[in-house]
N, C-alpha and C positions, 0 to 999 in steps of 0.2 A: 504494500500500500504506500504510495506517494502524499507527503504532507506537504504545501506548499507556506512558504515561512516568508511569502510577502505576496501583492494583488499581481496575477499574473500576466496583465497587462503594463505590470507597471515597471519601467526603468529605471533597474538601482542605480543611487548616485553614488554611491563605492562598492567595491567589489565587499566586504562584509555583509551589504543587505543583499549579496547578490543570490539568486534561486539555482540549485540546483537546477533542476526540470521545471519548465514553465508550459501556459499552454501553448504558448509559441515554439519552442525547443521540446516536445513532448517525447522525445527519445535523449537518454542522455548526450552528450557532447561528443565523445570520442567513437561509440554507436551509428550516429547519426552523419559525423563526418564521413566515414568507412563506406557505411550506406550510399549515401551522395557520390561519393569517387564510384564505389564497383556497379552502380546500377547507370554512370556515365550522363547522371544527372547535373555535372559541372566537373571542371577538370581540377588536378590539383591547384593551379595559378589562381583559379576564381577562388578554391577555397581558401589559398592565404591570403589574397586581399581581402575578401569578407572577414577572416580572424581578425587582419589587421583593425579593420573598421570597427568589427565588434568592439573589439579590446578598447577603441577609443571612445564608441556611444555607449557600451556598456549595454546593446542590446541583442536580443535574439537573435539566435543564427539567422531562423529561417525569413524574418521580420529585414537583416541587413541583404541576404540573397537576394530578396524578393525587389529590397529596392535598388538594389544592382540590375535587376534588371537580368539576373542569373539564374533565375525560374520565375513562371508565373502563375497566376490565381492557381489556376487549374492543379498545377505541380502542390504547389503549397494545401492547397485543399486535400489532395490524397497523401501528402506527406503530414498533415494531421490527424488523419483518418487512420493513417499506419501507426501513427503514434497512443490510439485510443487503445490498438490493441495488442501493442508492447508492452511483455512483462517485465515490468518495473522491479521485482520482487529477485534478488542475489540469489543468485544458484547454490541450493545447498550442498553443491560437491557431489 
């Protein structure tokens, strides 16, 4: 189960308030990058300038992609959709 420990719309102004998982990033971070490269939904180059952007607005993966201009509605729509039913929950080995 996923607790979310700020509004998930909303963009932390330091990385302390920052959310693991959001509804926007609804698959963790290193997951979701992996994802994006092998299913050749952006190549690696878009996804380090999108890190780089993130890292400076401090927002959503898929939120900074989207305004790159590196996927659109439609992408982002099924890459939330994929995320509703990702389990969230560590592998107990």
């Amino acid at each position: 189960m996923i607790t979310l420990v700020c509004h998930p719309l909303s963009f932390p102004t330091c990385p302390s308030q920052r959310c693991e998982t959001t509804m926007l990033d609804p698959i963790p971070p290193p997951v979701l990058e992996e994802y994006l490269l092998e299913a050749g939904i952006i190549d690696r180059s878009q996804l380090s300038l999108a890190k780089k952007l993130q890292h400076r607005q401090q927002g959503p993966l898929l939120m900074i992609l989207l305004e790159l201009s590196f996927i659109d509605l439609e992408q982002l729509r099924r890459l939330l959709d994929l995320g509703r039913t990702y389990d969230h929950a560590p592998n107990a080995g």
